[in-house]
C-alpha positions in Angstrom: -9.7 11.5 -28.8 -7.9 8.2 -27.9 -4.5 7.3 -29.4 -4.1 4.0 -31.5 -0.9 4.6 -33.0 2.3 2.9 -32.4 4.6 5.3 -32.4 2.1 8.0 -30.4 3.1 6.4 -28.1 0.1 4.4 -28.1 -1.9 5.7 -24.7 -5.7 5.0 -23.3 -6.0 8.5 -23.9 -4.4 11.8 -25.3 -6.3 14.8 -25.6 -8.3 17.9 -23.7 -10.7 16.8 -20.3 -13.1 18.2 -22.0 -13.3 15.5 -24.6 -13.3 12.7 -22.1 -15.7 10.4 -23.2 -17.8 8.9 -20.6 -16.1 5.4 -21.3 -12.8 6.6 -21.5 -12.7 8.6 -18.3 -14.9 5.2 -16.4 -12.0 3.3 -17.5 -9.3 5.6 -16.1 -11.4 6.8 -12.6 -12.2 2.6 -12.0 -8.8 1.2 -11.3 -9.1 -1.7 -9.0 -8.6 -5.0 -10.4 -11.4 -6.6 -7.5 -13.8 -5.6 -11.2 -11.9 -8.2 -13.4 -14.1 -11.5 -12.5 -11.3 -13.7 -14.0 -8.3 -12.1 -11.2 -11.1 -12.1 -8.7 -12.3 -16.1 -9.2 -8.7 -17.3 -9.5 -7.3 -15.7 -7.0 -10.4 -17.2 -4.7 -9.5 -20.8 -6.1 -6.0 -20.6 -5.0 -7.0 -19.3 -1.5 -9.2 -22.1 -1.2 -6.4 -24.5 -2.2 -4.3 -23.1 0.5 -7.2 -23.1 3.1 -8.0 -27.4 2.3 -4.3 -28.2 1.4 -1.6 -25.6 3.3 1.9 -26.5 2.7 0.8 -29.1 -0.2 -0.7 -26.5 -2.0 2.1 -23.6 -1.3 4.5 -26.5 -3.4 2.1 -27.1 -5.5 1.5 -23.5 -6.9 6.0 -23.2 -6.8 5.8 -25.9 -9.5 3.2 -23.6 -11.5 3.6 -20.7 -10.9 7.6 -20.5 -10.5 8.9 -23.4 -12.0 10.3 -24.7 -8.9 10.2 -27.6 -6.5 10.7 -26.6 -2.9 12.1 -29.2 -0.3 11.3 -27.0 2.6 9.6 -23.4 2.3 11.0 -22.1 5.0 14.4 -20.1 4.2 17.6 -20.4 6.7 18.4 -17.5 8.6 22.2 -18.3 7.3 21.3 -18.0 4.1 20.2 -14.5 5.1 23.1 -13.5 6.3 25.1 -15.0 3.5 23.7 -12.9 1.3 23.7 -9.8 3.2 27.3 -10.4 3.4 27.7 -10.7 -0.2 26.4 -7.3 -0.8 28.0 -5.6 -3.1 29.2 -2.3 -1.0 27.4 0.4 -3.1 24.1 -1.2 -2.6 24.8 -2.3 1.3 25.2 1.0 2.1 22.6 2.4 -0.2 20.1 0.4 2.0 21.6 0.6 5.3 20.6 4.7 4.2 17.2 3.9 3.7 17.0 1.4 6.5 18.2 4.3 8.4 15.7 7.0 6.9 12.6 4.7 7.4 13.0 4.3 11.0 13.6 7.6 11.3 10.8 8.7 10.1 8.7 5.8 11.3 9.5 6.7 14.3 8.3 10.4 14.3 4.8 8.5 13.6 4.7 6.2 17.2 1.3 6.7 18.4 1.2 7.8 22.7 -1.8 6.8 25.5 -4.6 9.2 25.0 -6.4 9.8 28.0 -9.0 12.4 28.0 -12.1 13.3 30.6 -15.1 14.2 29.6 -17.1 14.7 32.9 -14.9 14.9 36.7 -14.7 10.9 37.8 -15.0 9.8 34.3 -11.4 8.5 32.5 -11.8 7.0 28.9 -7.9 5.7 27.5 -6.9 4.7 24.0 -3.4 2.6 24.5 -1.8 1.6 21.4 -0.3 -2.0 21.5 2.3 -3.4 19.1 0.4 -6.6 17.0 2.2 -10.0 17.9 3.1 -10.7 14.2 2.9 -9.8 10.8 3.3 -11.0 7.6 5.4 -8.7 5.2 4.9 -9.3 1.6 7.7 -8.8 -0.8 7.1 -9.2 -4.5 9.1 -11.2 -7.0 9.0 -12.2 -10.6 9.7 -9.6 -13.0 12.0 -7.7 -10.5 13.0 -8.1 -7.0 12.5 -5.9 -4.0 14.1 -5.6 -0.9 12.5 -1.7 -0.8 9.5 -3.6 0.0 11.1 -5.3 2.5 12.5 -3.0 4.1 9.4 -0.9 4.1 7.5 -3.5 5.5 9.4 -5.0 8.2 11.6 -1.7 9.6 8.4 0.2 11.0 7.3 -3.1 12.5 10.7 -3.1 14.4 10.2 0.4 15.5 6.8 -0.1 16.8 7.6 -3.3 18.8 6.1 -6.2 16.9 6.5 -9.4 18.5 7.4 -11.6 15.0 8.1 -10.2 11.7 7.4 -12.7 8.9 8.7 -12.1 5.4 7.5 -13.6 2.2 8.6 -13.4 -1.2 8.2 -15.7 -4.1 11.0 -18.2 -5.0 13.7 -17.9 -7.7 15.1 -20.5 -9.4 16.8 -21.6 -6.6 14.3 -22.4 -4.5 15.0 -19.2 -2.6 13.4 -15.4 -2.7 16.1 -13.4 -4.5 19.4 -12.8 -2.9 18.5 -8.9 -2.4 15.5 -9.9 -1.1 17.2 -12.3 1.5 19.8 -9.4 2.6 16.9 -7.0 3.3 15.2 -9.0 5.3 18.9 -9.7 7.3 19.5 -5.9 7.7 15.7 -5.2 8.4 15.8 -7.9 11.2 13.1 -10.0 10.2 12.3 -13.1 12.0 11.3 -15.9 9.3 11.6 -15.9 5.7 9.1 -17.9 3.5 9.8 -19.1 0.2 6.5 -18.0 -1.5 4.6 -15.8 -3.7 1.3 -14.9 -4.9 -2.1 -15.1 -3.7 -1.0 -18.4 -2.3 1.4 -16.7 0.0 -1.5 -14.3 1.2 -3.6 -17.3 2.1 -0.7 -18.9 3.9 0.0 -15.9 6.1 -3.9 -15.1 6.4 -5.1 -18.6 7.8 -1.4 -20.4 8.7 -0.2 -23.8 7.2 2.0 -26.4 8.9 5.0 -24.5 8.1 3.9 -20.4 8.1 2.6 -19.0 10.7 -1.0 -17.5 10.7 -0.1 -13.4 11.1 -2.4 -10.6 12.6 -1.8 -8.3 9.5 -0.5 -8.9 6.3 1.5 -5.4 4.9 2.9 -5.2 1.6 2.4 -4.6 -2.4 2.1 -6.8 -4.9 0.5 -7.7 -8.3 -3.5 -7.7 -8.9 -3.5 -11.1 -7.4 -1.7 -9.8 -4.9 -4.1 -7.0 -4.3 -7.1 -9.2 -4.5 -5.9 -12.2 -2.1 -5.5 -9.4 0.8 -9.1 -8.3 -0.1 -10.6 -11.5 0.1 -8.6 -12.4 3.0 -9.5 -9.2 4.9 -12.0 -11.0 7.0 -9.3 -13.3 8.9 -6.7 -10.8 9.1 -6.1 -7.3 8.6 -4.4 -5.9 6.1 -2.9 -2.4 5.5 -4.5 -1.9 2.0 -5.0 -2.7 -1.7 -1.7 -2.0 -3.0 -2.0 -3.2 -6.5 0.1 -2.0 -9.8 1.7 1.5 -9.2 0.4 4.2 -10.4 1.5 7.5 -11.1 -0.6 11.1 -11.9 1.4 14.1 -12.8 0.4 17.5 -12.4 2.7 20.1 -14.6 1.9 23.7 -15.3 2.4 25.6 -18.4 6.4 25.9 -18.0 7.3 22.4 -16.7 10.1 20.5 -17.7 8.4 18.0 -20.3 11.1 15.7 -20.1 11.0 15.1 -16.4 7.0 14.6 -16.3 8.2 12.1 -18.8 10.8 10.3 -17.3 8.7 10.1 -14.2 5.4 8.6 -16.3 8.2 5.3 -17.7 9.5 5.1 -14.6 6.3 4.0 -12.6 4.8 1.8 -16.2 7.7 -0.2 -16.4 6.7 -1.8 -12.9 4.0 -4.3 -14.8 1.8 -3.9 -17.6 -1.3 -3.0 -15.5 0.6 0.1 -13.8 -1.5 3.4 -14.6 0.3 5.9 -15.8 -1.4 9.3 -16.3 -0.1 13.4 -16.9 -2.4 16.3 -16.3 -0.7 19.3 -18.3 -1.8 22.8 -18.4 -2.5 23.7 -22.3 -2.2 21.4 -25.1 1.4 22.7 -25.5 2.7 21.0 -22.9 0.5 17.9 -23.4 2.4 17.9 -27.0 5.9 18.4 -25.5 5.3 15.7 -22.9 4.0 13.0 -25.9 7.0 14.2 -27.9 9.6 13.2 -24.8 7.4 10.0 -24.1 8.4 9.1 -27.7 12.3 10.1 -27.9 12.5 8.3 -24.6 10.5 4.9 -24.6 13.1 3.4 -27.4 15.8 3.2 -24.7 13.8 1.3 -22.3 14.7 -1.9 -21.1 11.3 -2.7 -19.5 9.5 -1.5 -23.3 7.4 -4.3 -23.2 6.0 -3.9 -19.9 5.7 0.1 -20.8 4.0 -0.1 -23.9 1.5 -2.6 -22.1 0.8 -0.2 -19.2 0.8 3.1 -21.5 -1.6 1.4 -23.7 -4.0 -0.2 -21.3 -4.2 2.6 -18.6 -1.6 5.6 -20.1 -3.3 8.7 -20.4 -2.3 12.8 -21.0 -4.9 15.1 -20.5 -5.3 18.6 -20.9 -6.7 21.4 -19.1 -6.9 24.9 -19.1 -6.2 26.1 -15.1 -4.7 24.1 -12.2 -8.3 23.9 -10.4 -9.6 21.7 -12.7 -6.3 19.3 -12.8 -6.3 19.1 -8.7 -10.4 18.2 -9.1 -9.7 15.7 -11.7 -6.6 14.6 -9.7 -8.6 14.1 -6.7 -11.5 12.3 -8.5 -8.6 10.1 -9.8 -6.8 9.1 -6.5 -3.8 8.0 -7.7 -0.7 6.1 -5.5 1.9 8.9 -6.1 1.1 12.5 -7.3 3.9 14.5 -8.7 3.2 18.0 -8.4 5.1 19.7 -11.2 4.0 23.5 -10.9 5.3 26.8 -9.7 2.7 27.3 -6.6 3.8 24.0 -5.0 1.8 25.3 -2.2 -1.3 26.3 -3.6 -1.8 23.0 -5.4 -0.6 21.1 -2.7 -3.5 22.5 0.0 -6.3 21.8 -2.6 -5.4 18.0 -2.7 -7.1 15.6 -0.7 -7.3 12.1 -2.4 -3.4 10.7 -2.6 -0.9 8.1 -1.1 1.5 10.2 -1.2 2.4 13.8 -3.0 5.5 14.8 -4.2 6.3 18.7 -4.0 8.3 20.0 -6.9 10.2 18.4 -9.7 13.3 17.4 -8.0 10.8 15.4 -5.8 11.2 12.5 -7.7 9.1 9.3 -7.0 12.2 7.4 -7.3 13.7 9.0 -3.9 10.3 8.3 -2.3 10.3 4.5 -3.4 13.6 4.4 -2.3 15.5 6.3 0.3 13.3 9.2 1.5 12.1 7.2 4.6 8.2 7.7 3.8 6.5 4.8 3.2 6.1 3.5 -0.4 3.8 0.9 0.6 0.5 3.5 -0.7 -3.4 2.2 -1.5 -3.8 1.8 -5.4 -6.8 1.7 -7.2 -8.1 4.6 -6.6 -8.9 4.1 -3.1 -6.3 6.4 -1.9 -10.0 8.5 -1.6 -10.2 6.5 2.0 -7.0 4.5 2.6 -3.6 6.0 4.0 0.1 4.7 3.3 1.7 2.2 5.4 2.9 3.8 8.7 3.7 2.7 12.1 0.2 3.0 13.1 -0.6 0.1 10.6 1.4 -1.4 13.7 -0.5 -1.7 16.3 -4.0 -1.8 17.7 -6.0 0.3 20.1 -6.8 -0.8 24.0 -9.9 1.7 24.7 -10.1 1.3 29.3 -12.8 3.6 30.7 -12.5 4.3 34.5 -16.1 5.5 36.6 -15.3 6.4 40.3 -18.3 6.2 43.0 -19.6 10.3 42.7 -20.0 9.8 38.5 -21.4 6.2 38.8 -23.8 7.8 40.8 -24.6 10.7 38.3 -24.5 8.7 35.2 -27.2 6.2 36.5 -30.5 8.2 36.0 -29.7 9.4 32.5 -28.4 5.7 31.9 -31.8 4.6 33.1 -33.8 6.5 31.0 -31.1 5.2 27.5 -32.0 1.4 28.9 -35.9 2.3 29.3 -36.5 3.4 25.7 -34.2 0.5 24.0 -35.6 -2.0 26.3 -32.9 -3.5 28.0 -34.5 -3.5 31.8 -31.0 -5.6 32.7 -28.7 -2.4 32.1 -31.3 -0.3 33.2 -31.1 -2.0 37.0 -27.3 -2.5 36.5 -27.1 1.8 36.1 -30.1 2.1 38.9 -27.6 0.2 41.6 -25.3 3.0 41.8 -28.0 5.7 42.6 -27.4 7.1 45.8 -30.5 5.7 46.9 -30.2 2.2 46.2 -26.0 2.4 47.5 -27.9 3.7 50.9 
């Protein structure tokens, strides 16, 4: 049973799990925008744009895409600081909290040397080393965020990064917005760049006479966004698709409708392709939530962008026991779960595909997107079934050293021999034989 009326409010879907049509339920379960050939081949043109022309390019798309010329796209450090400065102090100190929390937390996360032994004589080492420079990606256009930002860039402090590289799309001004700037100031970022988009992916991805080629690119954005990093992915590593939010709740029989509610407009009103879906125990509920989905949504300042992302990818589903919403919850993947139940722990040890989980009603995603300290840099598009969130491990990469003394050398080589033999490789076959003891004699 889908919804098609206006003042439902319209969603994808409203109705029991049962009665998910195969369709219906494809549509919901396949999020990621990599299917949609016209995000996919556009995003590919403007990478190849970027690729040919760099910096010509990276204006040209300003013009287009922003409605801006850029002189240089490189952004002062002054200007930083200026607007860092011009704070107002609520928000200053509201971020100086979260810069605070995230490094805290980020820094529970640091990786140590691993050294382990598997025979006497023979050492095998994993050493994690801090990447030489990323590239943080800060969205723009319908909203700025210098969360992102701080997200991005504070871990990469923590775990020793040599550079940390900021982008975020211009604003009128030829600049990235003024939050954005002051974030970047307070997170200690090392260059700020004036652009947006899949263009600013390709710039960071494969450098340009003005940006900086990076190791890793970190960061959410848009599908474009989303689709840049994966096309990019084989000339630099990125942490992983983070596309449009998205939001599954899980409520039981006695949750608080309006809060499963509130929670569902507050992740839709991010852009019209954010999914947006409530898994409610009993029909009851399912009504009660619909019912405070409609007294609410005419207050919205974002409605356009709500009604766009209920409609498209907005679901509430019913089912009869809390098993069957944690399977379809895990079949589902979603960016944030809200766990809205009595047995927080129960539900909370059955799941196993999420970017991050929030425990309890109070747990609202808002404090996780904001001042927690976790990460809300999370994989999207339902690949939260093999990706993690960003962490400080997203960091750094692993130096694997093996040590062989004499005595193991010279009880590995037979058994090596014998490996080298049956793939045919006579050359490491007669490198293993030199350390028998009879050949060292």
């Amino acid at each position: 049973m889908t919804t098609a009326s206006v003042d439902s409010p319209a969603l994808r879907y409203f109705g029991p799990r049962q009665g998910l049509d195969a369709p219906t339920e494809r549509a919901l379960l396949d999020r990621t925008t990599s299917t949609d050939p016209a995000v996919r081949d556009a995003t590919a043109e403007i990478l190849a744009a970027v690729r040919a022309r760099g910096d010509a390019a990276l204006r040209d798309f300003a013009r287009t895409f922003d409605g801006v010329a850029l002189e240089r796209l490189e952004v002062p450090r002054a200007q930083w600081t200026a607007a860092l400065d011009a704070l107002a102090p609520a928000l200053r100190r509201a971020m100086e909290r979260a810069a605070r929390n995230i490094a805290a937390v980020h820094r529970a996360f640091l990786p140590s040397v691993i050294e382990v032994s598997p025979e006497p004589g023979i050492t095998i080492g994993r050493r994690p080393d801090p990447l030489a420079r990323v590239g943080v990606y800060a969205p723009g256009g319908r909203a700025a965020y210098p969360s992102s930002v701080l997200m991005g860039a504070v871990p990469a402090r923590v775990a020793g990064v040599g550079e940390v590289v900021v982008a975020s799309p211009p604003g009128p001004d030829g600049r990235p917005a003024p939050v954005v700037l002051a974030a970047a100031a307070l997170a200690e970022a090392d260059r700020v760049f004036a652009i947006g988009g899949a263009g600013a992916v390709g710039a960071l991805a494969y450098g340009t006479a003005s940006v900086p080629r990076v190791d890793r690119i970190v960061g959410p954005g848009n599908a474009y966004v989303a689709e840049a990093k994966l096309q990019v992915s084989g000339f630099v590593s990125i942490d992983s698709p983070a596309g449009p939010s998205e939001l599954l709740v899980i409520a039981d029989d006695r949750a608080d409708a309006e809060v499963v509610a509130r929670e569902m407009l507050g992740q839709a009103e991010h852009d019209p392709r954010a999914s947006v879906v409530a898994v409610a125990q009993g029909q009851a509920l399912a009504n009660r939530v619909r019912d405070a989905l409609r007294r609410l949504l005419p207050s919205q300042e974002r409605r356009a962008i709500i009604d766009a992302a209920l409609a498209g990818q907005g679901a509430i589903v019913w089912v009869d026991d809390l098993d069957d919403a944690v399977a379809w919850s895990n079949a589902y993947a979603p960016e944030h779960l809200l766990l809205c139940v009595r047995d927080e722990r129960l539900v909370l040890d059955g799941v196993r595909n999420a970017g991050t989980v929030f425990v309890g009603q109070t747990a609202s995603v808002s404090f996780g997107d904001y001042m927690t300290g976790a990460n809300h840099v999370l994989p999207t598009g339902g690949l939260a079934r093999a990706y993690s969130g960003l962490s400080t491990l997203d960091y750094f990469r692993w130096t694997t050293y093996q040590r062989v003394d004499r005595a193991a050398a010279g009880r590995l080589a037979a058994d090596v021999d014998a490996f080298a033999q049956a793939e045919r490789l006579p050359g490491h076959a007669a490198a293993a034989r030199a350390w028998t003891s009879e050949a060292v004699a």
